[in-house]
C-alpha positions in Angstrom: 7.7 9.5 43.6 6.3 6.4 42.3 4.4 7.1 38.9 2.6 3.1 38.7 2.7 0.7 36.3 4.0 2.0 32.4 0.9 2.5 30.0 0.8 2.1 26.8 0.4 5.7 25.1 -2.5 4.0 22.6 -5.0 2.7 25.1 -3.7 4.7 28.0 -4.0 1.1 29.4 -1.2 -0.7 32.0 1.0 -2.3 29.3 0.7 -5.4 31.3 -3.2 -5.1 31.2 -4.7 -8.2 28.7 -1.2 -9.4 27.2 -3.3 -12.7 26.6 -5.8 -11.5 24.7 -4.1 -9.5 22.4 -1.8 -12.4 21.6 -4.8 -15.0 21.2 -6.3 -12.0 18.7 -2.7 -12.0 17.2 -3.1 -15.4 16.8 -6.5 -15.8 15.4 -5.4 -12.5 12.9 -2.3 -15.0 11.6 -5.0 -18.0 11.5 -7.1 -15.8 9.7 -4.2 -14.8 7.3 -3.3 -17.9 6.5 -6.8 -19.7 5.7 -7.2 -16.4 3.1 -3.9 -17.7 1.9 -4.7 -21.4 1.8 -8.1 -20.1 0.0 -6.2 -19.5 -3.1 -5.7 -23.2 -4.2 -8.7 -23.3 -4.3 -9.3 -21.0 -6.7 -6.2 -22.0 -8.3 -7.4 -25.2 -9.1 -10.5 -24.3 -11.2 -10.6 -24.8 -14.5 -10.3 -20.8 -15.6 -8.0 -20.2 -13.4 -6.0 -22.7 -15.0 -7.1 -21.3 -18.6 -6.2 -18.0 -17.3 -2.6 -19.2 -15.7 -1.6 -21.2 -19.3 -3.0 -18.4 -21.2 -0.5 -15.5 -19.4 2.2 -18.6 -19.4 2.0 -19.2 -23.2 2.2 -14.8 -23.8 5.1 -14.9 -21.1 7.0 -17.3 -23.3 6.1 -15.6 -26.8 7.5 -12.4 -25.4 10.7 -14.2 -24.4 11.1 -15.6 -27.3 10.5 -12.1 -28.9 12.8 -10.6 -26.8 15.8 -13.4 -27.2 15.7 -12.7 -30.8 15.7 -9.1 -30.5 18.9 -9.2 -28.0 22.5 -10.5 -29.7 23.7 -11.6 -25.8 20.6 -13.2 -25.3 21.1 -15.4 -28.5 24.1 -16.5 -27.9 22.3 -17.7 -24.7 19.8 -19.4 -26.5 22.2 -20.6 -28.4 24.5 -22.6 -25.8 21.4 -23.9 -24.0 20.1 -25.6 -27.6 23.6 -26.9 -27.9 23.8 -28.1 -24.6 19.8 -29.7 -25.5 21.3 -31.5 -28.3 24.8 -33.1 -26.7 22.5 -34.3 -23.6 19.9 -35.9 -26.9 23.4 -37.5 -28.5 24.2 -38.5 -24.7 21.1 -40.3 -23.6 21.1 -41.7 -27.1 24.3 -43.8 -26.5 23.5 -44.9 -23.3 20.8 -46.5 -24.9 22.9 -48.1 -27.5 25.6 -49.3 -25.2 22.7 -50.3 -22.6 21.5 -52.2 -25.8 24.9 -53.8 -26.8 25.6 -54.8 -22.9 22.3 -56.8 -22.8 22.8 -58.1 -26.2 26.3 -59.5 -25.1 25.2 -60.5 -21.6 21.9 -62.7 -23.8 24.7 -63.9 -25.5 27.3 -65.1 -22.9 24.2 -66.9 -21.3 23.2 -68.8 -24.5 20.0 -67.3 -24.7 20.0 -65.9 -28.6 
């Protein structure tokens, strides 16, 4: 016995019945999603919400600073990255010198001191 086409226990509809539609309304849904997405630069770019963003941003670090000074393993932590900080200062600091020395020697060489 031949029961038809399946139907879609929803709309009670042929489950073949307006497979375009309902993917050009899937498709206008994700357009739809998206501009509400891309909307929020916009409002991200105002001027509070940028007061707003550096105002939670500068509490966000106060607390972490709290919270590293409250925690032994996050001070050691802290401690290696400021260390770090400073051998990368000493670093950049003597390629300037030898930068320095090499174009002082080349100036030299070519007579031009």
């Amino acid at each position: 016995m031949d029961q038809g086409s399946p139907t879609r226990p929803t709309t009670r509809k042929p489950s073949t019945f307006g497979l375009g539609e309902s993917r050009r309304e899937a498709a206008a849904r994700g357009d739809k999603a998206l501009l509400d997405k891309a909307a929020f630069l916009g409002l991200l770019g105002t001027l509070p919400a940028q007061e707003l963003v550096d105002l939670v941003a500068g509490r966000l670090m106060k607390r972490i600073g709290e919270l590293i000074h409250s925690d032994p393993e996050a001070k050691a932590y802290a401690s290696i990255l400021d260390q770090l900080a400073d051998r990368a200062e000493v670093a950049r600091k003597a390629v300037d010198q030898l930068y320095l020395r090499r174009l002082n020697q080349a100036r030299e060489e070519a007579g031009m001191v």
